[in-house]
C-alpha positions as CSV (number, residue, x, y, z in Angstrom):
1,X,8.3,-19.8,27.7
2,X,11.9,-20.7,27.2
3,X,13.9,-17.6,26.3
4,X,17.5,-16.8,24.3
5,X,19.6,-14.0,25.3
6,X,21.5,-13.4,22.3
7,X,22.7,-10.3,20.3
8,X,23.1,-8.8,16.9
9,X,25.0,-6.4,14.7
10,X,22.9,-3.4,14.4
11,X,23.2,-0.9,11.2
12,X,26.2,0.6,12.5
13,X,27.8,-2.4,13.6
14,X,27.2,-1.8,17.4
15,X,25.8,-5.3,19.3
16,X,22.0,-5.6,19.8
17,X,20.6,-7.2,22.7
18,X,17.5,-9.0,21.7
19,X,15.4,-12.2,23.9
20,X,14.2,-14.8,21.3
21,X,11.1,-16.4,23.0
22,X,10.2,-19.8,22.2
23,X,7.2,-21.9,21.7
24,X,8.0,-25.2,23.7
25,X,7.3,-27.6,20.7
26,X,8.2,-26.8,17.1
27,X,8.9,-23.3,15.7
28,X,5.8,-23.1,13.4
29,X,6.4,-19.4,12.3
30,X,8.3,-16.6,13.8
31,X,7.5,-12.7,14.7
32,X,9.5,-9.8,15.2
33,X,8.4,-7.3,17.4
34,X,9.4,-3.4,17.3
35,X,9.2,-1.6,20.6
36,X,8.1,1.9,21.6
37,X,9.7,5.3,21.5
38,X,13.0,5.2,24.1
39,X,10.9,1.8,25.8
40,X,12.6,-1.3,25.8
41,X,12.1,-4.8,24.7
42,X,11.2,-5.6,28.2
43,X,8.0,-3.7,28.2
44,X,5.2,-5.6,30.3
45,X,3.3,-5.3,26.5
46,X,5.7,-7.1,24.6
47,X,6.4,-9.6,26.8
48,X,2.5,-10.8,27.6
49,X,2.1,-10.7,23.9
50,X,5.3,-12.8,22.9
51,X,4.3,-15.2,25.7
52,X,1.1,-15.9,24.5
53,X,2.3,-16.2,20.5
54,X,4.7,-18.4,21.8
55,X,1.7,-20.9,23.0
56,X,0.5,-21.1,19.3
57,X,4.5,-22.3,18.0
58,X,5.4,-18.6,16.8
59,X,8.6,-17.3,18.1
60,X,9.1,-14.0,18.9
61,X,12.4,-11.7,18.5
62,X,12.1,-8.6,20.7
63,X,14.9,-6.6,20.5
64,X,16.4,-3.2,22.2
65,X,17.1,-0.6,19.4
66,X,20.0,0.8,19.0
67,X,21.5,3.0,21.9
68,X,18.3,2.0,24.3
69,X,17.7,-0.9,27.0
70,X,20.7,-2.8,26.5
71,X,21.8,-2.4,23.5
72,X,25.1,-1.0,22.2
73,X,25.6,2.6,20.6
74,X,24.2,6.1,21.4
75,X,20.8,7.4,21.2
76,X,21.6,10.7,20.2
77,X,23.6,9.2,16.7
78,X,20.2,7.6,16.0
79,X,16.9,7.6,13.6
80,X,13.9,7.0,12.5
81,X,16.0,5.5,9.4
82,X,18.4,3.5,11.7
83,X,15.6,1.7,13.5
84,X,14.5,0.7,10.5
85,X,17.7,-0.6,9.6
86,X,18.0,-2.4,13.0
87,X,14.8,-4.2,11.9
88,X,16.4,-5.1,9.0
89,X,19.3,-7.1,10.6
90,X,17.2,-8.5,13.2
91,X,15.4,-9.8,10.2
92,X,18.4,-10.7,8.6
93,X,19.8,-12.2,12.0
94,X,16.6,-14.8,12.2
95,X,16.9,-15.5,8.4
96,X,20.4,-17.1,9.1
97,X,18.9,-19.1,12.1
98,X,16.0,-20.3,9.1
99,X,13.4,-18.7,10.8
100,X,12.7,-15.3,8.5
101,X,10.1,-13.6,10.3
102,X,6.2,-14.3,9.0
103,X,4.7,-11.3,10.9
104,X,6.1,-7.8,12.1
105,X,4.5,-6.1,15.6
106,X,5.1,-2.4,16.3
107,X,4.3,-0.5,19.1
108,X,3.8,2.9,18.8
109,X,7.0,4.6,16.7
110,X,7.9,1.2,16.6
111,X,4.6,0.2,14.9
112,X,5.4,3.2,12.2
113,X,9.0,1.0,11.5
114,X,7.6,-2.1,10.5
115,X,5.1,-0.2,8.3
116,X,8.4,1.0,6.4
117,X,10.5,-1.6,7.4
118,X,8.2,-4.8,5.9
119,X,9.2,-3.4,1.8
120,X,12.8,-4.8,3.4
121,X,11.5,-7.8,4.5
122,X,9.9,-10.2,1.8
123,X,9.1,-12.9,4.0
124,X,6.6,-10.8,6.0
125,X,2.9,-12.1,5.5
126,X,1.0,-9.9,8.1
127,X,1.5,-6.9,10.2
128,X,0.3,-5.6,13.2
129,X,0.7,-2.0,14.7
130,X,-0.1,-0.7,18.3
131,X,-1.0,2.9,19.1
132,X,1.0,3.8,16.1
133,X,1.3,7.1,14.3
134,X,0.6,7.8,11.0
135,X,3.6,10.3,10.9
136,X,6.6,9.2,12.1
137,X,7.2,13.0,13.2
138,X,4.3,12.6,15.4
139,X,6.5,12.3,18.3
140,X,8.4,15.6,17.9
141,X,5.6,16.7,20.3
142,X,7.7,15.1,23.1
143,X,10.5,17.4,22.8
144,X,8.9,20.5,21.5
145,X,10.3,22.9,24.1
146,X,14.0,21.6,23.0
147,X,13.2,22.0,19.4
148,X,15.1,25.6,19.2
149,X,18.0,24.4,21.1
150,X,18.4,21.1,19.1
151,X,18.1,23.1,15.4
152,X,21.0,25.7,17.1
153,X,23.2,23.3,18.5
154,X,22.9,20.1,16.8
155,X,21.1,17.7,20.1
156,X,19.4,18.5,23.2
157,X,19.2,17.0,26.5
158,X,15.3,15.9,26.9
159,X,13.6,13.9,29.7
160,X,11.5,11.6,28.1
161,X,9.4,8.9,30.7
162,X,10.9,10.5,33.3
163,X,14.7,9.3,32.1
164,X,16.8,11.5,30.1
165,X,17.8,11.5,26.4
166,X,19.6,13.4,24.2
167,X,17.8,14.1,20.7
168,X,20.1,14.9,17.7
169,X,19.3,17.4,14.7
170,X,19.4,14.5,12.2
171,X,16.7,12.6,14.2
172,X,14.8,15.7,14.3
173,X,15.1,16.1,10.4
174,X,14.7,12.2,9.4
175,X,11.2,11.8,10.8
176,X,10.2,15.1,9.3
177,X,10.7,14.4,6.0
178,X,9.6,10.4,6.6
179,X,6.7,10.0,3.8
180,X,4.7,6.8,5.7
181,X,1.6,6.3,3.3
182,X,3.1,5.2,0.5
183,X,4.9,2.6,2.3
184,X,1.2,1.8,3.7
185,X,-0.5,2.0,0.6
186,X,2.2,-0.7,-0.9
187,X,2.2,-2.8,1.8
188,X,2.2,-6.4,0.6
189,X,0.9,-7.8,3.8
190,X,-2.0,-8.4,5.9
191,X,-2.6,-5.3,8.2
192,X,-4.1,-5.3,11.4
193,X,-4.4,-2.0,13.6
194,X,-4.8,-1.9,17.3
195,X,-5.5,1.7,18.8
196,X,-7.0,3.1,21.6
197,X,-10.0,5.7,21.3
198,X,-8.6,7.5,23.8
199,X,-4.6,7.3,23.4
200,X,-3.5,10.7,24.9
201,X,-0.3,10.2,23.1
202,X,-1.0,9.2,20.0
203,X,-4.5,10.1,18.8
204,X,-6.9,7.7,16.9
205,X,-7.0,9.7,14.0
206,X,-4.2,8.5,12.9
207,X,-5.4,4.9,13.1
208,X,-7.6,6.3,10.6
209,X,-5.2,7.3,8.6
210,X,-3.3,4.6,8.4
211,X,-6.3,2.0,7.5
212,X,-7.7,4.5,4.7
213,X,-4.5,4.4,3.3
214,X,-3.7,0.6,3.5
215,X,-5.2,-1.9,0.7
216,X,-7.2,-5.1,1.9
217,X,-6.4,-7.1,3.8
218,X,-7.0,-5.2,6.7
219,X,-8.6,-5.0,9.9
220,X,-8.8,-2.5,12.7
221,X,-9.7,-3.6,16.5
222,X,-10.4,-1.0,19.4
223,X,-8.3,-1.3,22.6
224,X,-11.1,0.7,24.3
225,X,-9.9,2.7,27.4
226,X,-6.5,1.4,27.4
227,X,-3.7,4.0,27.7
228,X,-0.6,4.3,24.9
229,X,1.8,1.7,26.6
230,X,-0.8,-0.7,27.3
231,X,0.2,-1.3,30.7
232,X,-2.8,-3.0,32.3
233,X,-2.3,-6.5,32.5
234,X,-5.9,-7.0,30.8
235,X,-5.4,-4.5,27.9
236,X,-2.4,-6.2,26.8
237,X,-3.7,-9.9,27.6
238,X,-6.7,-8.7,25.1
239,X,-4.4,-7.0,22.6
240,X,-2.4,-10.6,22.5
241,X,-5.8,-12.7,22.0
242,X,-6.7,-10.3,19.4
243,X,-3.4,-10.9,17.3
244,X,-3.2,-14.5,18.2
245,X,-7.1,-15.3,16.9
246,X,-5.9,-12.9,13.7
247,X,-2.8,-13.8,12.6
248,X,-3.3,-17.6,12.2
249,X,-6.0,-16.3,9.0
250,X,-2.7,-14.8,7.3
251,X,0.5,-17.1,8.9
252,X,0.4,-20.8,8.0
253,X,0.9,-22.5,11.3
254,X,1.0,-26.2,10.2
255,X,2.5,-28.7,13.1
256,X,4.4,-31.2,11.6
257,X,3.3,-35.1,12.0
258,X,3.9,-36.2,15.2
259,X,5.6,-39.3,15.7
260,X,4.2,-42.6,16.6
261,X,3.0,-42.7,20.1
262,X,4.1,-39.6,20.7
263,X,2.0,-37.9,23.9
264,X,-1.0,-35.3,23.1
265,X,1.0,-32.6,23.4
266,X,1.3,-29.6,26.3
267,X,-0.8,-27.6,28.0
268,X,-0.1,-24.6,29.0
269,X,-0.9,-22.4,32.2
270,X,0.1,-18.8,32.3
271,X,-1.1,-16.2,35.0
272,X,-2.9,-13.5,33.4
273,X,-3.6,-11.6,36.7
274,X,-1.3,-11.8,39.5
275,X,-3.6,-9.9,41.4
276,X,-6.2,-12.4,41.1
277,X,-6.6,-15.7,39.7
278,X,-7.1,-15.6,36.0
279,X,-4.9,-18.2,34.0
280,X,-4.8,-18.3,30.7
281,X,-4.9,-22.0,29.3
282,X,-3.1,-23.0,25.7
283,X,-3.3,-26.6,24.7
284,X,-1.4,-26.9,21.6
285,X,-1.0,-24.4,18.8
286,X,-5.1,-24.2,18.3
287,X,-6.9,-24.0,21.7
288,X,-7.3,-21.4,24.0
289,X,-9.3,-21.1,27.3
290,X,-9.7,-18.9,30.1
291,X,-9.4,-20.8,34.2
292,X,-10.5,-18.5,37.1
293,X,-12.5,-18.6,40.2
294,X,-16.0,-16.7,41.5
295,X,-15.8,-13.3,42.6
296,X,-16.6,-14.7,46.1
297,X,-13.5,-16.7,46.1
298,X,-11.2,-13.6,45.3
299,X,-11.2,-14.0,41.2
300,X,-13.1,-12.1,38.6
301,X,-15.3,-15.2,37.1
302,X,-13.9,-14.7,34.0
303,X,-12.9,-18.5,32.8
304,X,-14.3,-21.9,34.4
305,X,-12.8,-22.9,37.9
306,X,-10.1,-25.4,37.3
307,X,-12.5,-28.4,38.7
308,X,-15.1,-27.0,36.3
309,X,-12.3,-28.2,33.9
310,X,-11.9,-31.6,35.8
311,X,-15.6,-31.6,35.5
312,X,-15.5,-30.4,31.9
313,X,-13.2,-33.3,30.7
314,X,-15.4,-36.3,32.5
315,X,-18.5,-35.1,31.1
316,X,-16.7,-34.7,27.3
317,X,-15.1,-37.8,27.7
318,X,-18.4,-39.4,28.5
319,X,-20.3,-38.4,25.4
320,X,-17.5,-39.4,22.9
321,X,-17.4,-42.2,24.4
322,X,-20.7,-42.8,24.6
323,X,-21.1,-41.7,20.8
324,X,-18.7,-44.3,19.4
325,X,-20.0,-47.1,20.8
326,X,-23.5,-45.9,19.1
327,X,-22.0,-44.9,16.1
328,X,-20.2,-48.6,15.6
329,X,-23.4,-50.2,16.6
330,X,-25.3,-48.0,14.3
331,X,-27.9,-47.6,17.2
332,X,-30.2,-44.5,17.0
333,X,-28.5,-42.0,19.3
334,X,-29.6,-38.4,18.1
335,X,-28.0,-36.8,20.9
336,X,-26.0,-37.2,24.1
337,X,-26.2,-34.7,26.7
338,X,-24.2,-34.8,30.0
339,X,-24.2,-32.7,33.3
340,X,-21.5,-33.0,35.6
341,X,-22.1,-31.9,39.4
342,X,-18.6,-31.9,41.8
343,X,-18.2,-31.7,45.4
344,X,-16.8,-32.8,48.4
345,X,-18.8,-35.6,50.3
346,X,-17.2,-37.5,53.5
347,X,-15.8,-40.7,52.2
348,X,-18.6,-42.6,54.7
349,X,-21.1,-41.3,52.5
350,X,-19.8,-42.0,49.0
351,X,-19.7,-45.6,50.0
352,X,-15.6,-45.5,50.8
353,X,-13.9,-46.5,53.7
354,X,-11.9,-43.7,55.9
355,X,-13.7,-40.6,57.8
356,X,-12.0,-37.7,55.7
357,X,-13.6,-36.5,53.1
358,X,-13.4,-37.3,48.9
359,X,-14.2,-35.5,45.7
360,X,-17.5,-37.0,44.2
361,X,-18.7,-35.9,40.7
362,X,-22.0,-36.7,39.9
363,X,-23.6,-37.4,36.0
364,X,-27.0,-37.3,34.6
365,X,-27.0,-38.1,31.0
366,X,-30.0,-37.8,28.9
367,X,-29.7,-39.4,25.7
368,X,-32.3,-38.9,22.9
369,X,-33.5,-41.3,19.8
370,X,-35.5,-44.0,19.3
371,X,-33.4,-46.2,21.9
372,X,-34.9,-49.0,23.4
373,X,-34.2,-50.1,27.5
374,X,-31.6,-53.0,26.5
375,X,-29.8,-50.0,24.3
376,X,-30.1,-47.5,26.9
377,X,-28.8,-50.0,29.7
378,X,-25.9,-50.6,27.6
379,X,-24.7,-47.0,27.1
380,X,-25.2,-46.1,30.3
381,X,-22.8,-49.2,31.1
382,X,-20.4,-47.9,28.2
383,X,-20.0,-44.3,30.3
384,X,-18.3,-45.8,32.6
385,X,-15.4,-47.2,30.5
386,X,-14.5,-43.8,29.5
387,X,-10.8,-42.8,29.6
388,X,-11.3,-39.6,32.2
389,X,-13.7,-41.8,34.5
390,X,-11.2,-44.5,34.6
391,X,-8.6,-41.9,35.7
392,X,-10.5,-40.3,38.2
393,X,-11.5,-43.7,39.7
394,X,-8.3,-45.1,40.0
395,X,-4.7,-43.4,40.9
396,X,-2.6,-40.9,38.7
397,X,1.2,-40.1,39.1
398,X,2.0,-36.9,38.9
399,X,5.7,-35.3,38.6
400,X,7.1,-31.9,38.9
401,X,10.0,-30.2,38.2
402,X,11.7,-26.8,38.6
403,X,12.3,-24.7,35.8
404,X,15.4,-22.4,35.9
């Protein structure tokens, strides 16, 4: 996905550093996204879920808060009030560029901000939280040992995901005394909730919470055994799906027109398991599919294998084109059913010159209604003067480049 390094004022002035992530056609709605307690805008989460918004037109600002990842200020000057207020500019930021954000994502303390934060931000229509508390002083529980030392001296040097951070007093006190449910409760906005059962961090009970206290429209999805930072590739690939399928019920995500002989449009192929071979497939704003191979071959056999695709589009092809000739002759056809069969024959015996060998995909159509042989004969002659058949027969031109 093509990606903007740019940054931001913050709410005390110190610069942001935030990665706008683009759809590659037009902008058809934009998100903000809200990181995790002292993670980054870099977490593996973030970015599978921006990439695969980004396939359905929506842009996604992710954005370091401040004093974290690399963003300007310090940590320790920081709260639970300031991040909010960072959400606020980075809203304000994208309203300048015309592209207000439409939908708010927050992951864990981050999904508690853009509970509070969306009252600030009018042109939200749907929000989404990850593993988020319903008590923004939930995460006190991190530092609990230092608690004495920070109320007696003001901050205190904590080690927090293994890296170390210093926690101020007035951090301590903001999220104490953070009310959350009437900022739930008044909303404004589609709500979905994403949580896992068994979140060791941050329990489900407070995804209950949260969704007793919101108003319809709301929904709440399980995560299953995923763990708080949703690091598995396939927990977050599933948390993305969820939101995508969700959001476009809430988010208006009209294409414009396109113009006059302008091309279908792009697919695009994004690994979804570098380990294996799952790819996940976006043609457009709308469609979504899943490519992989057997479990014999190495894969998980969790998507069709990409000739099943090849094989997909002649046999598709086929019955379109097999139902508009019948439609136009208003011929009986009641139904067109076509089976496509691919392998690898030697050219010899596929009736082609040459001793190596050549992909051969075999049809069997059955088609049903009162039809008689003359009508029959002719459709069968019509299958063959389908687009995807005429590519396959004859030679395609294909061209890459390499994207920097």
């Amino acid at each position: 996905m093509p990606t903007e390094r740019i940054t931001f004022a913050g709410h005390d002035g110190n610069q942001l550093a935030a990665r706008l992530d683009l759809p590659d056609g037009p902008v058809l709605a934009t998100a903000l996204f809200a990181h995790c307690f002292t993670c980054s805008k870099d977490i593996p989460a973030a970015r599978r879920i921006a990439a695969r918004l980004t396939t359905m037109g929506i842009a996604v600002l992710r954005f370091d808060f401040t004093g974290l990842g690399h963003s300007g200020g310090e940590f320790a000057n920081t709260t639970f009030t300031s991040n909010i207020e960072d959400l606020l500019a980075a809203s304000h930021y994208l309203a300048e560029r015309n592209m207000a954000p439409a939908l708010l994502i927050g992951h864990s303390l981050g999904g508690a901000a853009v509970l509070r934060a969306r009252a600030g931000i009018p042109s939200v229509k749907a929000v989404v939280t990850l593993g988020a508390p319903a008590d923004p002083g939930h995460v006190a529980h991190h530092f609990e040992a230092a608690m004495t030392q920070i109320q007696q001296e003001g901050s205190a040097e904590v080690t927090l995901g293994g890296r170390p951070f210093r926690i101020g007093k007035a951090f301590v006190d903001d999220i104490s005394e953070t009310a959350l449910t009437p900022a739930i409760a008044d909303l404004k906005a589609a709500l979905l909730i994403l949580h896992a059962p068994r979140d060791e961090t941050v329990s489900i009970d407070n995804a209950s919470t949260i969704f007793l206290a919101a108003k319809h429209p709301k929904s709440f999805v399980t995560l299953d055994d995923a763990d708080h930072l949703i690091t598995r590739a396939s927990d977050a690939d599933y948390a993305a799906d969820v939101i995508s399928a969700w959001v476009s019920r809430y988010v208006a995500l009209n294409p414009p027109a396109p113009p006059p002989g302008a091309p279908e449009g792009v697919v695009r192929v994004t690994e979804a398991d570098p380990d294996g071979f799952q790819q996940d497939i976006q043609s457009g704003p709308r469609h979504h599919a899943v490519a992989d191979e057997p479990a014999s071959y190495g894969g998980t056999d969790r998507g069709m294998s990409p000739y099943g695709f090849v094989s997909s589009g002649l046999g598709a092809c086929t019955s379109m084109t097999i139902r508009m000739y019948a439609r136009r002759k208003k011929w009986p056809l009641t139904s067109v059913t076509v089976d496509v069969c691919h392998d690898k024959v030697h050219a010899q015996d596929a009736g082609l010159a040459g001793d190596g060998k050549v992909d051969q995909f075999r049809r069997k159509i059955c088609l049903e209604g009162p039809l008689d042989h003359e009508q029959r004969a002719r459709l069968l002659e019509i299958a063959d003067k389908c687009p995807v058949h005429r590519t396959l027969e004859g030679s395609a031109r294909i061209t890459t480049e390499l994207l920097t």
